[in-house]
C-alpha angles and dihedrals in degrees: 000000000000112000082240095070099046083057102053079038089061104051104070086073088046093049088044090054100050089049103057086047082062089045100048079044088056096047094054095052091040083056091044098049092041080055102044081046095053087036082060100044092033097057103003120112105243089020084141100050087047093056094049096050089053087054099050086040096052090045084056098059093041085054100052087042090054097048087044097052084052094054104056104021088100094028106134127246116275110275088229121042128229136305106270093007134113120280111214124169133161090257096054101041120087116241092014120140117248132199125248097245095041092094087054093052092058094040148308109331128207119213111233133189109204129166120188139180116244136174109253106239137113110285102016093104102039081057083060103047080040089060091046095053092054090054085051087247125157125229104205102164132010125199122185128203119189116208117217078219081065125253125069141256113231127210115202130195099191133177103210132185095270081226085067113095118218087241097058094051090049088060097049090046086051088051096050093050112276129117146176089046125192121188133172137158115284127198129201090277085076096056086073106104129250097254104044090048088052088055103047087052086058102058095049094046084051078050098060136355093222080068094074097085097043081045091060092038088058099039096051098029122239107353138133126260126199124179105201108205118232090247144007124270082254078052107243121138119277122245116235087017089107099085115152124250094249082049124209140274126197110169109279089010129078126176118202125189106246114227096218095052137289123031143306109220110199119191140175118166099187093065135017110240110238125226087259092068094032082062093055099045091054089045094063100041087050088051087050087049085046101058090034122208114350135152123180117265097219116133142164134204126228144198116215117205093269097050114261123129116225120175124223127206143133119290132203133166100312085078090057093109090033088054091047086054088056091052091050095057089042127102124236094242093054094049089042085060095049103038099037092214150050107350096219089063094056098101084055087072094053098072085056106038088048095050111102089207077074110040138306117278121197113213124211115211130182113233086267089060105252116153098226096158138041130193124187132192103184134195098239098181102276093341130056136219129215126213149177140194117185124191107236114235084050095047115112091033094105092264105120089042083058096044093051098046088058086046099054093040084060091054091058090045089055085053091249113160094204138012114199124200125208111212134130125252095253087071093089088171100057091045086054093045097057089044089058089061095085101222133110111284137210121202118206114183103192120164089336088302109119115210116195118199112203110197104217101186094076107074125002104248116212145345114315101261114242098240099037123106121195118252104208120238137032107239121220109292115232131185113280126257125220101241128251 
């Protein structure tokens, strides 16, 4: 041993004697003031009156010790630190949890989705969250989907600084371990939770079977949707309408058995779906296997200027004859309008058009029950059409203006951004019904063929219909496509 250690191993008996000397010191003046004190009291004059006193006075102090250790025995800590010492926050440590409303707080946010790749293995996603927090950046909901190739897919609902670009997010999100990252906008509709919007989905797909594709295009994003019917309108079989039940999945591409026959392509070419989504989408199109055709009952009748009462309500496969029986009162002109080609393969459409795997379709019928009008609002992959067939001897009577104002009204509800309609300029009714809507229009003259574009997103058009349910949010709008 060093010199240096038998002495600090010396002082503690040093120290230990000193202090009993203090202690013996204290001990005699603590005996001599207890005896000047009983001495006082003993043959003092007012020695009584002294004690109590003492007493009163000693049961004072215990009494106000007692109140001020209440008081601030839960006080919180001070809001600012010390002079001189560190000042940490949740807003200035790295990695610390913030609440949601801590970036308003500090300024104007912005909602972001983002989904990112990252390695499965402990740590990688607590880096990540590491590398938002120091960007002041809000982590609202997390979603994780394992690969069967190994690592996850992260799905991010985040509350940024609205001064912070997406680009710069995505690189702090690339330096920290993720990749392949995918951002875009996101709106209050996204802070509902997984579960309650499946849910939801699923109530409305159990409503009414048209629902199902609306259903898919909100559960997976922006994505296109395609049914394939079982056969042709010739009524060959359909390629690419085989797919198995368990359905497939190749990479931004999913196939689903319709129920109804044929086959539900699903594709997204921005991003690869995960088996995580590939499981809820079959999930919903099994439900909707499951329940079998439906289509809500609601109706309401109507009285046109002149008098008569129609009903309107929706329509499926059960009007098919009544629908042949249309065709066959209508004039070539007015099929040729609405069907934009030969006139004898006009009952070929209606197994389609009345198909709620397609579309909904609202049907007009006279108090005797006679279908004298069709809408039809179709699925027409990420778009959709809007079309109408009027009987002729009840054409110019407001029908088709009331028929289209239900049908738009459905397409808000469905979240859609635009309809778009294919006539030809000689259906002056149609042009002026669509002009009667109210809303922002786009003309397209192609081959003869117009195409009017309705934005939708402009103004809501129409009453909330009884048996509608909303669908959430509006999807990209694209140009329209003339249909097949």
């Amino acid at each position: 041993m060093t010199d240096g250690t038998h002495t600090s191993a010396q002082r503690p008996h040093r120290h230990h004697w000193r202090r009993d000397v203090v202690e013996l010191a204290a001990l005699f003046c603590a005996v001599a003031v207890a005896d000047a004190i009983a001495n006082l009291v003993v043959h003092g004059p007012r020695g009584p009156i002294l004690l109590v006193a003492s007493a009163i006075a000693l049961l004072v102090t215990a009494a106000f010790h007692t109140w001020w250790a209440r008081r601030h025995s839960h006080a919180p800590p001070p809001s600012t630190p010390p002079p001189g010492g560190p000042a940490t926050s949740a807003a200035t440590t790295p990695g610390a949890a913030t609440t949601p409303g801590a970036a308003d707080a500090a300024g104007a946010t912005t909602l972001w989705r983002m989904r990112t790749t990252v390695r499965d293995q402990p740590g990688s996603l607590a880096v990540l969250c590491t590398a938002l927090a120091r960007n002041s950046v809000d982590i609202l909901t997390l979603q994780t989907h394992p690969l069967p190739e190994g690592g996850t897919v992260d799905e991010f609902l985040l509350r940024a600084p609205q001064h912070l670009p997406s680009g710069d997010l995505t690189r702090a999100v690339s330096r920290a371990g993720g990749h392949s990252t995918w951002i875009e906008r996101a709106d209050a509709h996204d802070l509902v939770d997984t579960p309650t919007r499946l849910l939801g989905l699923a109530t409305r797909t159990a409503l009414d079977a048209a629902e199902l594709p609306l259903a898919l295009r909100q559960l997976l994003g922006r994505c296109t949707i395609h049914s394939i019917p079982a056969t042709t309108l010739s009524g060959r079989p359909n390629a690419g309408a085989d797919a198995p039940v368990e359905g497939v999945l190749e990479a931004t591409v999913m196939r689903l058995r319709d129920p109804s026959g044929g086959a539900i392509t699903v594709e997204r070419p921005y991003l690869p779906f995960t088996p995580t989504e590939f499981a809820r989408a079959r999930a919903l199109v099994e439900l909707d296997a499951r329940l079998g055709p439906r289509v809500p009952r609601s109706q309401d009748v109507l009285t046109l200027p002149e008098g008569n009462e129609i009903t309107v309500r929706r329509a499926d496969g059960s009007d098919l004859p009544a629908a042949r029986a249309m065709h066959d009162r209508c004039s070539e002109r007015t099929l040729g309008l609405r069907y934009h080609g030969p006139v004898a393969d006009a009952d070929r459409y209606l197994g389609h058009l009345l198909s709620p795997r397609f579309g909904r379709t609202l049907a007009a019928t006279t108090a005797s029950g006679r279908l004298v009008a069709l809408g039809h609002l179709l699925w027409d992959g990420d778009e959709t059409e809007i079309a109408l067939l009027i009987e002729d001897d009840w054409q110019r009577r407001g029908i088709g203006s009331e028929l289209l104002r239900r049908l738009v009204a459905m397409a808000v509800e469905a979240g859609c951004d635009s309809v778009y309609a294919v006539t030809r300029a000689a259906n002056t009714g149609m042009v002026a019904a669509m002009r009667g809507l109210g809303l922002p229009l786009d003309y397209q003259i192609e081959e003869g063929t117009l195409v009017i574009t309705a934005r939708l997103d402009a103004t809501p058009v129409g009453a909330r219909l009884p048996y509608e349910l909303p669908l959430g949010l509006p999807h990209e709008h694209q140009a329209p496509r003339r249909p097949h």
